[in-house]
PAZAPA-4460 file (N, C-alpha, C; in steps of 0.05 Angstrom, whole numbers, plus 32768, in hexadecimal, padded with zeros to 4 digits):
% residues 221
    n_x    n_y    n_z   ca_x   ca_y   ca_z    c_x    c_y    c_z   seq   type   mol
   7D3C   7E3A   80C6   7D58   7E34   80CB   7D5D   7E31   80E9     1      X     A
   7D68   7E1F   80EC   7D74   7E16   8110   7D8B   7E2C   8118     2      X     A
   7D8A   7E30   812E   7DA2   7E3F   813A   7DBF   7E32   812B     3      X     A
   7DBE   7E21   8131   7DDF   7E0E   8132   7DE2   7E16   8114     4      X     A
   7DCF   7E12   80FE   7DCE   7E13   80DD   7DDF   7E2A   80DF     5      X     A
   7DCB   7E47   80E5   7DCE   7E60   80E4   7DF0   7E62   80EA     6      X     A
   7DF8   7E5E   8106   7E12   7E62   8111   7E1D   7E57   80F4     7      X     A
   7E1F   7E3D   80EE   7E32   7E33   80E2   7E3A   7E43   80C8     8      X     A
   7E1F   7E4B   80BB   7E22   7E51   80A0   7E3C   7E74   80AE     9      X     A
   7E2F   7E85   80BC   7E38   7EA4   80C2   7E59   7E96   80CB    10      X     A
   7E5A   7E83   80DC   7E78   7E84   80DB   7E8B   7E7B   80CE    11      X     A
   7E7A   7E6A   80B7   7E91   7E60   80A4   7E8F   7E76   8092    12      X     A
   7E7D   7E90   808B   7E8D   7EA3   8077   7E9F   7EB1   8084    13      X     A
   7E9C   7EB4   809D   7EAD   7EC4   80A8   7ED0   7EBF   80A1    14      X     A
   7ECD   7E99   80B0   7EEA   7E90   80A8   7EEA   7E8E   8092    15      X     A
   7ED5   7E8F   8078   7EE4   7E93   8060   7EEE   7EA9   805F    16      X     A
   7EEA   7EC7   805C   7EF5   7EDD   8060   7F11   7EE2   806A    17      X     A
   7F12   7ED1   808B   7F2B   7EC8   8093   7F3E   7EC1   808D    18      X     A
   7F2E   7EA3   8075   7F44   7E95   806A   7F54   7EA9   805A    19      X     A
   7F3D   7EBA   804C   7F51   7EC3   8034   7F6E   7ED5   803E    20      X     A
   7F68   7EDE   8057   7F7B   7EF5   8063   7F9E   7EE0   8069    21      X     A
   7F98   7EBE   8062   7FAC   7EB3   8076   7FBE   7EA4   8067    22      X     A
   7FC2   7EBD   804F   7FDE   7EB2   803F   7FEE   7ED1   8036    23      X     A
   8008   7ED1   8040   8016   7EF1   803D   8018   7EED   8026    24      X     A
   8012   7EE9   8010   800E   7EF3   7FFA   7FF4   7EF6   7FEE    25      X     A
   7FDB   7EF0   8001   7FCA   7EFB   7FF6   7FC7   7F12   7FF9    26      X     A
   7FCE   7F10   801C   7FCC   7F33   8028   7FDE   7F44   8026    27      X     A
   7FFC   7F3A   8010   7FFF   7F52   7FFA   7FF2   7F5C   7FE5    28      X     A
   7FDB   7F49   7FDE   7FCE   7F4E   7FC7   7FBA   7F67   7FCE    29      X     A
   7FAB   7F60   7FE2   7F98   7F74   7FE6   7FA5   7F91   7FE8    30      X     A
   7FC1   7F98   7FF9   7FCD   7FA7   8005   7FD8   7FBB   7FE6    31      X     A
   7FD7   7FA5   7FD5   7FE9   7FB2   7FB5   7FCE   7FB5   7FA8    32      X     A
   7FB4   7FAB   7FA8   7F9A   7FB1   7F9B   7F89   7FCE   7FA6    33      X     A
   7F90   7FD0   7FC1   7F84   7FE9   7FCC   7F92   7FFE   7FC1    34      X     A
   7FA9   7FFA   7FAC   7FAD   8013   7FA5   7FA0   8017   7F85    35      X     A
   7F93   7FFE   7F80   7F8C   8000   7F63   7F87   7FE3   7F5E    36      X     A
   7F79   7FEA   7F41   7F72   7FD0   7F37   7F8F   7FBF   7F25    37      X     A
   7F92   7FA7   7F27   7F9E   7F95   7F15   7FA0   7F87   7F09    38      X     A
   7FB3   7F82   7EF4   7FAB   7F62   7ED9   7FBA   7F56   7EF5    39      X     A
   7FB5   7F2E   7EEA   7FC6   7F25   7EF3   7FE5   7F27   7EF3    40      X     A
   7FEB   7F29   7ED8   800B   7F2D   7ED7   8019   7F42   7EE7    41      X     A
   800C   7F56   7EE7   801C   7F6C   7EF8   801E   7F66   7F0D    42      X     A
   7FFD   7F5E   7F1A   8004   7F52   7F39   8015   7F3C   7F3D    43      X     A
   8018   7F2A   7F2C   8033   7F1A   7F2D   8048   7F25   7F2D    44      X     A
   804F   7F36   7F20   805E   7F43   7F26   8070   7F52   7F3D    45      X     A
   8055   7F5E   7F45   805B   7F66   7F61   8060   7F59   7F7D    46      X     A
   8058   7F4A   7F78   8059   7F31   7F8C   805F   7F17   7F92    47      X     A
   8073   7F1F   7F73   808D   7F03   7F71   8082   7EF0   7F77    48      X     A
   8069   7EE6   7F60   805B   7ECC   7F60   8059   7EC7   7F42    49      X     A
   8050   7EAB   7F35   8051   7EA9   7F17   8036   7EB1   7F1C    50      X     A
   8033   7EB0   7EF6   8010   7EC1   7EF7   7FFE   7EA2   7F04    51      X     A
   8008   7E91   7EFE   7FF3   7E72   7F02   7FEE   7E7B   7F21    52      X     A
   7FFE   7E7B   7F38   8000   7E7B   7F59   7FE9   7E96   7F5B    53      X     A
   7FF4   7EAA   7F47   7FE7   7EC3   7F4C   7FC0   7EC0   7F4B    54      X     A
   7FBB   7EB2   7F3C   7FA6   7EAE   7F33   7F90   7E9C   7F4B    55      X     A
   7FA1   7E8F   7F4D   7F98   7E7B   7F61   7F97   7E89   7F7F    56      X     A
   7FA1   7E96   7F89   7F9A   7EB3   7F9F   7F88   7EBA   7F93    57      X     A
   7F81   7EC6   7F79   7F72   7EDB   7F76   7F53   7ECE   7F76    58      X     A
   7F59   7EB4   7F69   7F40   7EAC   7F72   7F31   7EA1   7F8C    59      X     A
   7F4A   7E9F   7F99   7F3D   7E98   7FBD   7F36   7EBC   7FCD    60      X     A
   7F38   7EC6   7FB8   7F33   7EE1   7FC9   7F17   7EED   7FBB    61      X     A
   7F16   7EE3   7FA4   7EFB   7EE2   7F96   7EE1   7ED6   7F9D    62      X     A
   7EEB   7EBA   7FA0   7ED6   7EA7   7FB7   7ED2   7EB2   7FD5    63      X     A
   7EE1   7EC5   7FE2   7EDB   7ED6   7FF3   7ECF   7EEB   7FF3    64      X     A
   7ED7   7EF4   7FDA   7EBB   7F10   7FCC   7ECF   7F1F   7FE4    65      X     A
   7EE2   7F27   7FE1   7EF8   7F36   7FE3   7F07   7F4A   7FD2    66      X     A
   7F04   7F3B   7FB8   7F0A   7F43   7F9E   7EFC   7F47   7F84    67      X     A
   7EF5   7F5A   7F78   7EE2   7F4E   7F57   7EFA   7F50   7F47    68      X     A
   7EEC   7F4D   7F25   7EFE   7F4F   7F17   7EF4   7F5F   7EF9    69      X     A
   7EF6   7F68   7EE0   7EEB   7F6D   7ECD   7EFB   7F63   7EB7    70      X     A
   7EF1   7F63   7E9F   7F0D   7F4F   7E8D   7EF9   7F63   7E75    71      X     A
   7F17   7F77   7E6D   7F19   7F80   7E5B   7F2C   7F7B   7E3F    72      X     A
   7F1C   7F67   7E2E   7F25   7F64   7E22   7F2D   7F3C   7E1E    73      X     A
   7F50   7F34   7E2B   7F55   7F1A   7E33   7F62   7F1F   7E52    74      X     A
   7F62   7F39   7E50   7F72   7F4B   7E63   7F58   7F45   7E76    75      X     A
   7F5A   7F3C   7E98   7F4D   7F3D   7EB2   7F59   7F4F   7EC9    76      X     A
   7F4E   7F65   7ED0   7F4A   7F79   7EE3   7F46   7F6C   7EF4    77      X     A
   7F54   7F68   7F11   7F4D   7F6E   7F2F   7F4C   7F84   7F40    78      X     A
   7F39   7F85   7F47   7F34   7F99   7F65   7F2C   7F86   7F79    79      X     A
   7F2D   7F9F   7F95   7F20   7F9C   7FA6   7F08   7FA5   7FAD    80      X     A
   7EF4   7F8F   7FB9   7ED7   7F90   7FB6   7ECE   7FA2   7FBB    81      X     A
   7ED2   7FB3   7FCD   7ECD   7FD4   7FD9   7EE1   7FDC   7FF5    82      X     A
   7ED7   7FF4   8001   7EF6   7FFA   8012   7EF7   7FED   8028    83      X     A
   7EDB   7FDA   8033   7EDC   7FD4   8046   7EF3   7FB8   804B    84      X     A
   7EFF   7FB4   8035   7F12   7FA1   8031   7F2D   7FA7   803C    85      X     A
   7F29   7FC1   8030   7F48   7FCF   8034   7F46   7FD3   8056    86      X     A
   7F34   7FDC   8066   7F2B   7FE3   807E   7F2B   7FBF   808D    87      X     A
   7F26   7FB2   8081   7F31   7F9A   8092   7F49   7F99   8090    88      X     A
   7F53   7F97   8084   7F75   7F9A   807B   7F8C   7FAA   808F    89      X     A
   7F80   7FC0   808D   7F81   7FDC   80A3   7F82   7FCD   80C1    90      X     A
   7F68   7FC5   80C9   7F66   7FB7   80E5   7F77   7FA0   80EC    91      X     A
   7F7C   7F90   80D9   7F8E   7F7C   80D6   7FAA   7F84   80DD    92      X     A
   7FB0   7F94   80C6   7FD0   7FA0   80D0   7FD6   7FA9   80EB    93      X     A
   7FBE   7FB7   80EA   7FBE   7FCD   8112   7FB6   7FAE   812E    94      X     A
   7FAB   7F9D   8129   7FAE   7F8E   8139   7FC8   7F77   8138    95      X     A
   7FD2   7F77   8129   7FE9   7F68   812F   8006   7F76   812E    96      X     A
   8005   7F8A   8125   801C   7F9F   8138   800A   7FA0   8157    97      X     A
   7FF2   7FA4   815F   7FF3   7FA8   817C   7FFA   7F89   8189    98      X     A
   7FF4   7F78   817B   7FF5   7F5B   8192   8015   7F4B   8182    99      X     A
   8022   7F50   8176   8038   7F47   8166   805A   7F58   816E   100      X     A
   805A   7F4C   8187   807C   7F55   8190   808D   7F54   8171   101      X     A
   8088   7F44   8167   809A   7F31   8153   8092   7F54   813D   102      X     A
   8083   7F55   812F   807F   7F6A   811D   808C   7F81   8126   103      X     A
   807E   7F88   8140   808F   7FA0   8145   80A8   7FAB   8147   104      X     A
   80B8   7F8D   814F   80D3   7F8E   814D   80DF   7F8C   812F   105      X     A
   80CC   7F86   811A   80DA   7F85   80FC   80D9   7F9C   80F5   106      X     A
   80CD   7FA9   80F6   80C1   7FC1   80EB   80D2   7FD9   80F7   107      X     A
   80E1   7FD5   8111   80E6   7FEA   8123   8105   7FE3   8112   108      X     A
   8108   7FCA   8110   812F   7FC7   8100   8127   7FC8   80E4   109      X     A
   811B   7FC3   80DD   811E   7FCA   80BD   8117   7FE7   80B6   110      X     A
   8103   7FFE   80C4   8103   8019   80BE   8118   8020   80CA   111      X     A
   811B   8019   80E0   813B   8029   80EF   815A   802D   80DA   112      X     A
   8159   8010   80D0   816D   800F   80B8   816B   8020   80A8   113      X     A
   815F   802C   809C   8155   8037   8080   814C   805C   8088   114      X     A
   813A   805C   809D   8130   8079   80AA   813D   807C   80CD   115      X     A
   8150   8088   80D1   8162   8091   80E2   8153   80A5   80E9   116      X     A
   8141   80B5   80DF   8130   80CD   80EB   810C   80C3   80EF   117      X     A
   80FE   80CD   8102   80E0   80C7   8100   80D7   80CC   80E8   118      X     A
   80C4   80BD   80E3   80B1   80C5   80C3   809C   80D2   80CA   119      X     A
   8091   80E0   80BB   807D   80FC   80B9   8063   80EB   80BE   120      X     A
   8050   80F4   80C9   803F   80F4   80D2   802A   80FD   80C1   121      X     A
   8010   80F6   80B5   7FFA   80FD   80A4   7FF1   8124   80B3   122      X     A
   7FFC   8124   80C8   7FEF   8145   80CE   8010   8156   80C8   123      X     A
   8020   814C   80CE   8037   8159   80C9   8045   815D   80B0   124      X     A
   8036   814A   809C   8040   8149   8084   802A   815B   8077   125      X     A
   8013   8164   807F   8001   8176   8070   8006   8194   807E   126      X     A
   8016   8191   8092   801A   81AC   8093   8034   81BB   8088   127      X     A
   804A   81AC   807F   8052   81A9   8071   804E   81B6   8056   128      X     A
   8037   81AC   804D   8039   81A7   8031   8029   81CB   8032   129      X     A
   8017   81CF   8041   800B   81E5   8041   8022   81FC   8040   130      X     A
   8030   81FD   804E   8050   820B   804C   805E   8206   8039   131      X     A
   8055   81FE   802A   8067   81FB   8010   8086   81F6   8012   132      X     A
   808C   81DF   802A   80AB   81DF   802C   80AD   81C9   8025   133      X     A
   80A8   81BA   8019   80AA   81A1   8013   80A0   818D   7FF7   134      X     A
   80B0   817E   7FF5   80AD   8173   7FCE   80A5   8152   7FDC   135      X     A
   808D   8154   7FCC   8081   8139   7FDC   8081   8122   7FBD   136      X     A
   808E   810C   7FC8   8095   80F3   7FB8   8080   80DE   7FBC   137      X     A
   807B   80D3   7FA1   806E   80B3   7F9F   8078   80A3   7F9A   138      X     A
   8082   808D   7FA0   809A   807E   7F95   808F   806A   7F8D   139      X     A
   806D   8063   7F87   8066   804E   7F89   805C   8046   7F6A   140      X     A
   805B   8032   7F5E   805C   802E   7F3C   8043   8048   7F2A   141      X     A
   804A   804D   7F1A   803A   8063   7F0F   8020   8057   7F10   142      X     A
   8018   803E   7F07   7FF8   8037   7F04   7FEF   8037   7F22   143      X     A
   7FFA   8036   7F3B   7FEC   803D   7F52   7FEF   8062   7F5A   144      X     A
   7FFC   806C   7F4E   7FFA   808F   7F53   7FE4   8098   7F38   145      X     A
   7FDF   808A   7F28   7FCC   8095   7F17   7FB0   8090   7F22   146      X     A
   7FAF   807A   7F2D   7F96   8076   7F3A   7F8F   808A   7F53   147      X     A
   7F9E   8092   7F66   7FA0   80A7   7F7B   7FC2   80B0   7F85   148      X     A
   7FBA   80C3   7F8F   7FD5   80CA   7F97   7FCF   80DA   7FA5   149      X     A
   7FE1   80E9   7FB6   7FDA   8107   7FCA   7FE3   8116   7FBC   150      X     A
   7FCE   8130   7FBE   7FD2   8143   7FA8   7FEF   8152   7FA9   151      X     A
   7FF9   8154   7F8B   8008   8159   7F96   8029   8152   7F8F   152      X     A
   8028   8136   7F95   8033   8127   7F95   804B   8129   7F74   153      X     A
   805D   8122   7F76   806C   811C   7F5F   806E   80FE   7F5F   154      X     A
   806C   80EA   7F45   806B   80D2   7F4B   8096   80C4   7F3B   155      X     A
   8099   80BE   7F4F   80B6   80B6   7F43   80B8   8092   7F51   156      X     A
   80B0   8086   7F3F   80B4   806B   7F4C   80CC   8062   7F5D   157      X     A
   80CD   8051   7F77   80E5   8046   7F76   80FD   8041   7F69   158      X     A
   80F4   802F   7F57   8108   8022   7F3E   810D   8034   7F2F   159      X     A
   8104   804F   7F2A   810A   8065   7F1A   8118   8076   7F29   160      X     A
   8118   807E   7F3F   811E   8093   7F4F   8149   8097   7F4C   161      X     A
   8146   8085   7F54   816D   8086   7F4C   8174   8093   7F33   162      X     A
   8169   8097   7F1D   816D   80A7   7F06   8166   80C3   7EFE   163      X     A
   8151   80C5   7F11   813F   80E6   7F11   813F   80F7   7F28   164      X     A
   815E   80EB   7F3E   8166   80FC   7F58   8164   8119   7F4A   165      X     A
   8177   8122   7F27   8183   8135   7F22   8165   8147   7F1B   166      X     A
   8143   8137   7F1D   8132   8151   7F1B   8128   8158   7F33   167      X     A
   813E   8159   7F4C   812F   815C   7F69   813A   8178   7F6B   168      X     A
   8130   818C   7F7B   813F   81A0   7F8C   8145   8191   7FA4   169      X     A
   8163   819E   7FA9   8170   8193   7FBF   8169   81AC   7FD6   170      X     A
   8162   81C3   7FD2   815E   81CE   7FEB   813F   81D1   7FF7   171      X     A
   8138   81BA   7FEC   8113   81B3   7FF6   8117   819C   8009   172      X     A
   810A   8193   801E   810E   8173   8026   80F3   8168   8017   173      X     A
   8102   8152   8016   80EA   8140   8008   80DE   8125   8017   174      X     A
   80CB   811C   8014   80B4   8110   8022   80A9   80FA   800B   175      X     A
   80B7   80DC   8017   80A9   80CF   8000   809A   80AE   800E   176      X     A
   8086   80B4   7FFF   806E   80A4   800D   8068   8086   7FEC   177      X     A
   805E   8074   8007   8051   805F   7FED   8038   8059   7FF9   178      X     A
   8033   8039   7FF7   8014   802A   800A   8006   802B   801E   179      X     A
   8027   8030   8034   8016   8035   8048   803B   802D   8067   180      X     A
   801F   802C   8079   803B   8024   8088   8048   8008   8086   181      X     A
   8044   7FF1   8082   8056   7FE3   8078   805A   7FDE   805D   182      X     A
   8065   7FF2   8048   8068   7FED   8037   8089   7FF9   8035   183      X     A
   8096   7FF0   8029   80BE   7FEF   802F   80C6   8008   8016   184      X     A
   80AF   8013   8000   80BA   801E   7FF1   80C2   8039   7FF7   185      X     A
   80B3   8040   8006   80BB   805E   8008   80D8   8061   801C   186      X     A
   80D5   804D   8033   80F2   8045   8045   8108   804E   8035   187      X     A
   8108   8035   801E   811A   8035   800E   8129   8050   7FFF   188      X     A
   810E   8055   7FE9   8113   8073   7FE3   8121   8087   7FF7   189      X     A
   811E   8084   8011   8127   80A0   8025   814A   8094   8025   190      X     A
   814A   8081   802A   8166   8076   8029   8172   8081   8016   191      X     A
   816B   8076   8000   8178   8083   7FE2   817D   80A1   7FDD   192      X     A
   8166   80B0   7FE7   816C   80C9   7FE7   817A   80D5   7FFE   193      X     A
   817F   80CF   800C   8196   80DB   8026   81B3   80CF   801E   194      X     A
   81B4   80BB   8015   81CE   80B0   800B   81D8   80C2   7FF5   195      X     A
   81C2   80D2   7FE5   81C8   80E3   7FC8   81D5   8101   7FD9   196      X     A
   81CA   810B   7FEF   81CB   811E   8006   81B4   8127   7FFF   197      X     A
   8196   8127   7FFA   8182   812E   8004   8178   8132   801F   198      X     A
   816F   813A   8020   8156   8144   8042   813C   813A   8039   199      X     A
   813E   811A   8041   8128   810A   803E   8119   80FC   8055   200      X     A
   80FF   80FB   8057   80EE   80EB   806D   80D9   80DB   805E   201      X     A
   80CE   80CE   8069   80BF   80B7   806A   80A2   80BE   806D   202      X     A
   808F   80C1   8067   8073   80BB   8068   8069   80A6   807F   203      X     A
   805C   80A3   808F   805F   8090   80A1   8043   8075   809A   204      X     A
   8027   8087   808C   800D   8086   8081   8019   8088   8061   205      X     A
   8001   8079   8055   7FFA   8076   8035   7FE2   8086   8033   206      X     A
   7FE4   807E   8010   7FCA   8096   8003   7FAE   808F   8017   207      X     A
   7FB0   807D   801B   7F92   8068   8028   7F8E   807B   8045   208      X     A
   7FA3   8082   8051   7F9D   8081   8068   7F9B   80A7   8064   209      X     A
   7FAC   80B3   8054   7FA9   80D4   804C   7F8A   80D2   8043   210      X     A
   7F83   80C5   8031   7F62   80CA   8028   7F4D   80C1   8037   211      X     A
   7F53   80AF   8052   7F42   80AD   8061   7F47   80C8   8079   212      X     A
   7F58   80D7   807B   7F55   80EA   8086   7F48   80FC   807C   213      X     A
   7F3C   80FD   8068   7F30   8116   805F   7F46   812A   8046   214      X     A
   7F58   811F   8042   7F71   8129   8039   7F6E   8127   801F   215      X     A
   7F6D   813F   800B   7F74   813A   7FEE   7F7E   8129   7FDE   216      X     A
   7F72   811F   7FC9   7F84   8109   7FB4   7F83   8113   7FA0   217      X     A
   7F92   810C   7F8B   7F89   810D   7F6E   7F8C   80F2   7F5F   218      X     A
   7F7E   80EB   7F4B   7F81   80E0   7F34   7F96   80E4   7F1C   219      X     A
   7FA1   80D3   7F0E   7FA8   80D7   7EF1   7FC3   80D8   7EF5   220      X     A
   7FD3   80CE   7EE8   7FEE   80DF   7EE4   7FFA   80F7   7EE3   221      X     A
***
């Protein structure tokens, strides 16, 4: 094989890989798969696409070997290929908050709206929890807290949470976490619960980034 061959072939997987990263709804897909595996429909779901659009991502992320799949049944499983996916993902986010004025500034008005106080920190929230002062929330759909969660954790979805304020103690503060740092659900949740008069904060890290610290998870419901 010639040099020029060699180059060509190593840098066009590369920009395949690339490619796949360069549609925001693929790189919600991965972002919503690192918490678990999915059918299509649900991930349509989630990402306010029909299942046909959905499919067609999933297979440009497949031809990237980004994604597998298993098909149980008529029913088709997606994951992600292994974590080093989620870890590009990771690098991705952290380099374009560092070189992206534009992000930083969305992110700084849209948490500002919603969290009026700093959000907890992955060492501040486990010390915390070690002191037993605190009721720690998942707000994120039950089939991603069954797959992991921080131990611990009570799982009260978003979309559920407005109905099940009345099984909270109000003289605990509570702490409610989802994906990761740009993910809007847990934002939201803190909103909701300070509006009810809770003593609520924000998670600032997801399960991904607690279990790459070395930090406890569990499984199951």
């Amino acid at each position: 094989m010639k040099t020029q061959e060699f180059k060509e072939l190593v840098y066009q997987e590369f920009a395949l890989i690339a490619g796949a990263f360069a549609h925001p709804k693929r790189v919600e897909m991965i972002e919503i798969l690192a918490q678990g595996e999915r059918n299509v429909e649900g991930l349509a779901r989630s990402v306010s696409l029909t299942v046909a659009n959905t499919s067609r991502h999933l297979q440009l992320l497949k031809n990237a070997r980004l994604v597998k799949s298993r098909k149980v049944g008529v029913t088709v499983y997606y994951s992600l290929a292994d974590e080093q996916v989620v870890g590009c993902l990771k690098s991705l986010q952290a380099l374009a908050e560092r070189r992206s004025a534009e992000i930083r500034e969305v992110m700084h008005l849209f948490f500002k709206e919603r969290d009026s106080l700093e959000p907890l920190s992955i060492d501040e929230l486990r010390r915390r929890i070690e002191q037993e002062d605190v009721v720690l929330l998942d707000v994120r759909p039950k089939s991603e807290y069954a797959t992991a969660h921080i131990r611990g954790a009570l799982n009260m979805p978003l979309d559920e949470l407005k109905h099940k304020l009345h099984q909270l103690a109000r003289d605990r503060d509570i702490v409610a976490y989802c994906r990761g740092p740009y993910c809007v659900m847990s934002a939201e949740a803190v909103k909701l619960l300070r509006e009810a008069g809770f003593r609520a904060f924000r998670l600032e890290q997801g399960v991904y980034e607690w279990k790459a610290a070395g930090l406890p998870v569990e499984e199951g419901a």
